[in-house]
C-alpha positions in Angstrom: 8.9 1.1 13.8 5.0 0.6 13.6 3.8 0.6 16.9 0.1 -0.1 18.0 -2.1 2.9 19.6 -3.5 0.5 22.3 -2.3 -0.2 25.6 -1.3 -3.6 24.5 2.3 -3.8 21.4 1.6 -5.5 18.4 3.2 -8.7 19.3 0.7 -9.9 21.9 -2.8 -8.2 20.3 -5.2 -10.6 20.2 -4.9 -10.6 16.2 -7.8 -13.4 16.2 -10.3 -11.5 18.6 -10.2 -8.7 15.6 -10.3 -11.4 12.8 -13.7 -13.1 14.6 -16.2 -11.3 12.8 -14.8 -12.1 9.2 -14.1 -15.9 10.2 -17.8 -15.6 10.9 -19.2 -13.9 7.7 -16.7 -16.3 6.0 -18.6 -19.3 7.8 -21.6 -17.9 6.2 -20.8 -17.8 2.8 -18.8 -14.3 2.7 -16.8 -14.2 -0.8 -16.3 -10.8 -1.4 -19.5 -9.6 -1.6 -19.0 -6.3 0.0 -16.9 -4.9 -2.4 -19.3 -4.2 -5.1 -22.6 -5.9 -6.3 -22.4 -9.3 -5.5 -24.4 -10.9 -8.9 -22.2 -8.7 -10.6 -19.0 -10.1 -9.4 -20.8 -14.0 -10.0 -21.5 -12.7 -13.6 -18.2 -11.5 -14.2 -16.5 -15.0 -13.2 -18.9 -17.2 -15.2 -18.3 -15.2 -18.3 -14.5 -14.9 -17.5 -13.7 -18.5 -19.9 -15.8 -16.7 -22.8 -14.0 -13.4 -22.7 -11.0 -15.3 -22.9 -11.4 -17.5 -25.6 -13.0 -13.9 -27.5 -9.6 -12.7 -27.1 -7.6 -15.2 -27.8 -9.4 -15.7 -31.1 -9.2 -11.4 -31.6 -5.2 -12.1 -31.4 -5.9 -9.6 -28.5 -5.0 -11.5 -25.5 -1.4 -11.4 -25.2 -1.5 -7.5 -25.6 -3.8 -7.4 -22.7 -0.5 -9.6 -20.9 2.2 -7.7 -21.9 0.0 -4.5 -20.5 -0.6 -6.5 -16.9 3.2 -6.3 -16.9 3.2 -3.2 -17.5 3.7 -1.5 -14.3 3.9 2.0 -14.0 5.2 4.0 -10.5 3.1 7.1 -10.3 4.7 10.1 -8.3 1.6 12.6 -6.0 2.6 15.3 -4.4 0.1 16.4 -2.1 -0.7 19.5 0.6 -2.4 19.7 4.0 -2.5 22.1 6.4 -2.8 20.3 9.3 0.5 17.9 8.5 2.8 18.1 11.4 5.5 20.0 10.8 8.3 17.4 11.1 6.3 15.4 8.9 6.5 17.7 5.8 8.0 15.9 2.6 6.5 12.3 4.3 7.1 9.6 1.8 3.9 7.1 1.3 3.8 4.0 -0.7 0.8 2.5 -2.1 0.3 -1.3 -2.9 -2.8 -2.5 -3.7 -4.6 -5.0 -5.2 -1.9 -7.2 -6.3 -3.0 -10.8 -7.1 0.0 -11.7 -6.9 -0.7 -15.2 -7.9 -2.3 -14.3 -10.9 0.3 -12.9 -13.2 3.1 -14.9 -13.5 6.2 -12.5 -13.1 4.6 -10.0 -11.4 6.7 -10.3 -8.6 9.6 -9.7 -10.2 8.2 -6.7 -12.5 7.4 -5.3 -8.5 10.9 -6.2 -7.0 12.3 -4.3 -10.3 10.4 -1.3 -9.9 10.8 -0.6 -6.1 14.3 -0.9 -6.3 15.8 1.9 -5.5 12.9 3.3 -4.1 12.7 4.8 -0.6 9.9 5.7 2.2 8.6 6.4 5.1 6.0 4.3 5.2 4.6 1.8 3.4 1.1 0.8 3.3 -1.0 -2.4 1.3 -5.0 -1.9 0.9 -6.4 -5.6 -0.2 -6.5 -7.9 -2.5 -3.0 -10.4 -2.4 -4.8 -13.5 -4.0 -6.5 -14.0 -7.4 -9.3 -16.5 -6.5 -11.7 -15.4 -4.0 -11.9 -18.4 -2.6 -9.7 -21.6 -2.4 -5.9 -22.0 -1.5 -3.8 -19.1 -0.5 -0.8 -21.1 -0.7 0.7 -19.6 -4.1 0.5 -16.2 -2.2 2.9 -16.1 0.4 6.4 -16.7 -1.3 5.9 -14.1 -3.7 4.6 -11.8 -1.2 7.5 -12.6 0.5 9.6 -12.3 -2.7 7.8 -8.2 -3.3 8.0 -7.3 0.9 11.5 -8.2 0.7 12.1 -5.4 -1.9 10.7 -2.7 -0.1 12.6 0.2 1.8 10.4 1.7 4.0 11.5 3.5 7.4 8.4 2.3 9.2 7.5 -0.5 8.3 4.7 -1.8 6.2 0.9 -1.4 8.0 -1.7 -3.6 5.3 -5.6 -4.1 4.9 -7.4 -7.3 4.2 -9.5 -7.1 0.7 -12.6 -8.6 -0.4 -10.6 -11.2 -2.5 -8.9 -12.3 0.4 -9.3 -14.9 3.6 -9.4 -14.4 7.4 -6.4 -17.0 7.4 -4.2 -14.7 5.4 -4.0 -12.0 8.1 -1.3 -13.4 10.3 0.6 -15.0 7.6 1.4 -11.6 6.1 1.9 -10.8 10.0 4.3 -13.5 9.7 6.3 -11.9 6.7 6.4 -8.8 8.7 3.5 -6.8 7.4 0.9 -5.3 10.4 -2.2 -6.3 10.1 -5.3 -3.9 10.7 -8.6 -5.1 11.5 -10.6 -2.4 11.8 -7.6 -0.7 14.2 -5.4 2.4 14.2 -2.0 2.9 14.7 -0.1 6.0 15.3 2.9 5.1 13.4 4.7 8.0 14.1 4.2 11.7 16.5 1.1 13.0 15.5 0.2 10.6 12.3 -2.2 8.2 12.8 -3.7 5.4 10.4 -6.8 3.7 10.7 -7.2 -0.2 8.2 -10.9 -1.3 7.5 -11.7 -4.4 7.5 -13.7 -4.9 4.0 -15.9 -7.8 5.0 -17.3 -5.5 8.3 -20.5 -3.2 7.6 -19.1 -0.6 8.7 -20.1 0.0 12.4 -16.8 -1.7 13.9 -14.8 0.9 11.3 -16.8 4.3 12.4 -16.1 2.7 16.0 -12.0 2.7 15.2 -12.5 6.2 13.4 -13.3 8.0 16.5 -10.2 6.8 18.6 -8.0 9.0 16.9 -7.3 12.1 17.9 -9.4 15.1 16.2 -5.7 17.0 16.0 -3.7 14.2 14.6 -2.8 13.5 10.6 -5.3 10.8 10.0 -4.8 8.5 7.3 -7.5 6.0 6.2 -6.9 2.6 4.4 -9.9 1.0 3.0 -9.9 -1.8 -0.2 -13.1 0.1 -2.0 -13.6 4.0 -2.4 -17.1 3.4 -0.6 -16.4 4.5 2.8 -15.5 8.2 1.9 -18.3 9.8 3.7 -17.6 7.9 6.9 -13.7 9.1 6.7 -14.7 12.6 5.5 -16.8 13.1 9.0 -14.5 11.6 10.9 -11.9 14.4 9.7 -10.0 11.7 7.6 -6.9 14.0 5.3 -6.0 11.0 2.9 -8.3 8.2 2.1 -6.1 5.2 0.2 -7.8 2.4 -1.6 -8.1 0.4 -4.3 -10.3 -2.8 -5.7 -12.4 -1.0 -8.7 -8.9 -1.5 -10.9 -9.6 1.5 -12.2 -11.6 -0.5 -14.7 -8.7 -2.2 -15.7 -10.6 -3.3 -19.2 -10.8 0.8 -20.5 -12.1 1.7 -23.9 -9.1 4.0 -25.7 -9.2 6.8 -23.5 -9.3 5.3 -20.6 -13.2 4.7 -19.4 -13.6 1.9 -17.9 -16.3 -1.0 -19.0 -17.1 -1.8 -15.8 -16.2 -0.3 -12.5 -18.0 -2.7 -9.4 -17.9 -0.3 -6.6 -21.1 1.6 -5.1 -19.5 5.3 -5.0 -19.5 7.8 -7.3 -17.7 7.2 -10.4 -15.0 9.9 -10.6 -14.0 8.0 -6.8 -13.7 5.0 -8.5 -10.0 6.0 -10.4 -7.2 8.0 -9.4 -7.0 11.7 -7.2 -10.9 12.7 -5.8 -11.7 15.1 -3.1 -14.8 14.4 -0.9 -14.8 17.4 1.7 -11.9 18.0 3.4 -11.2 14.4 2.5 -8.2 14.0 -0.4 -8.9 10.3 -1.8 -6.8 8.1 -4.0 -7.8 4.9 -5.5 -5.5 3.0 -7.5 -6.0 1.2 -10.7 -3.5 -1.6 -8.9 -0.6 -3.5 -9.7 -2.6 -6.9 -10.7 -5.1 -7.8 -12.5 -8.9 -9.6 -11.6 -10.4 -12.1 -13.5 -8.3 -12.8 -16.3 -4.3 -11.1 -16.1 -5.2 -8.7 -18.6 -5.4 -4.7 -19.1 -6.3 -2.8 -21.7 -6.1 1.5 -22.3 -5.4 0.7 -18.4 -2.0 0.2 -16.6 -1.5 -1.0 -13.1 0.4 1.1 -11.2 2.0 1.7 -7.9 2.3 4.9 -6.4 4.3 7.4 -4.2 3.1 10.4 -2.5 5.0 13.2 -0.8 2.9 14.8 2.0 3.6 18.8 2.1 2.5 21.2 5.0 0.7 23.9 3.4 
């Protein structure tokens, strides 16, 4: 199982000591503004109701829902020559950005299409509520209700997004999920993964990035595509993340409207390569905003790991 690559297991880390610097940007007014541009994220919430009721009157609104339930599972198979042997054919399973209290059924839809699925590892990169700020009570029972439908040999290693709360971390701890907070784990011989913490500035991650060792499999969980150049010279392989949505609101073709992420834009959806770096940002299984998609499915994905 996921073990922790300090001196101290992951049932007595002092999970609070790492949460301290986002309880204090939180205390300062931190509502996910690191994720993107902050105005833009405001804007996009004011004019939420008016998009809506555009919709609604364009008879387009419940095609957007029946798309947010669409879920897709998305199959990578991707090569590195520096995979560890007895690591070749590793399994890796992607959830992000679920909101899982903003679709209603969503859960379900999830628990439907991991059955039957099997991993090695599972791994979550941000975003478990809707609001960005308020109660996170909806949350938990149908994170419980997903969690419980996954088959991973490992365990499940997770990320805190910009849409989510300090406070969340060690109930997801509680449902069996391992937190990390700017931290790495080596969760098996020779792979190591290092979580960001999206409301740091960066210095604690680039801190966490040089722990690992330059020879290991180094995976990298961040909840935006904007730390790529950090990861990339650090010697990061695989660089999982999320938040943009892909665009989730895509003209017919799939170009997205808006993508609020600083990076550039061919990081901001799907497979991207950034030096020796091999990126993935998912489009997500939920939706932001309103629980809509359009020319856009969410998606979860797999990815096989080959030596090369």
């Amino acid at each position: 199982m996921i073990r922790s690559a300090s001196s101290s297991p992951p049932s007595i880390r002092n999970l609070e000591e790492r949460l301290a610097p986002r309880r204090a940007a939180e205390a300062s007014g931190y509502h996910g503004g690191r994720g993107g541009n902050p105005l833009l994220v405001h804007c996009n919430w004011a004019l939420t109701p008016l998009l809506r009721f555009a919709l609604q009157i364009g008879r387009l609104y419940q095609r957007g829902l029946q798309n947010a339930l669409n879920l897709q599972v998305r199959y990578h198979r991707l090569s590195f020559p520096n995979l560890p042997a007895h690591l070749d054919g590793f399994r890796l399973l992607q959830l992000s950005d679920l909101h899982i209290d903003g679709v209603d059924g969503l859960a379900e839809v999830l628990c439907q299409r991991l059955s039957g699925l099997s991993v090695d590892l599972c791994v979550l990169t941000g975003d478990y509520r809707f609001q960005v700020a308020g109660s996170c009570d909806g949350v938990y029972p149908r994170m419980r209700t997903v969690l419980g439908a996954v088959r991973s040999r490992l365990g499940v290693a997770g990320i805190l997004g910009n849409h989510d709360c300090a406070d969340m971390a060690p109930e997801l701890e509680r449902l069996g999920v391992r937190m990390l907070i700017n931290e790495n784990l080596e969760v098996e011989r020779g792979f190591w993964v290092t979580g960001a913490d999206e409301a740091d500035d960066g210095v604690a991650f680039r801190e966490s990035l040089r722990d690992v060792p330059p020879d290991a499999f180094h995976l990298v969980l961040v909840h935006t595509p904007q730390l790529y150049a950090e990861a990339d010279a650090a010697g990061a392989a695989l660089y999982l993340c999320g938040h943009t949505h892909a665009g989730q609101i895509c003209l017919p073709g799939g170009r997205p409207l808006i993508l609020n992420a600083r990076c550039p834009r061919e990081y901001a959806g799907g497979l991207w390569q950034h030096g020796k770096t091999v990126g993935f940002t998912s489009s997500g299984a939920g939706c932001s905003m309103l629980p809509i998609r359009y020319n856009c499915l969410p998606e979860i994905s797999v990815f096989e790991l080959i030596r090369s």
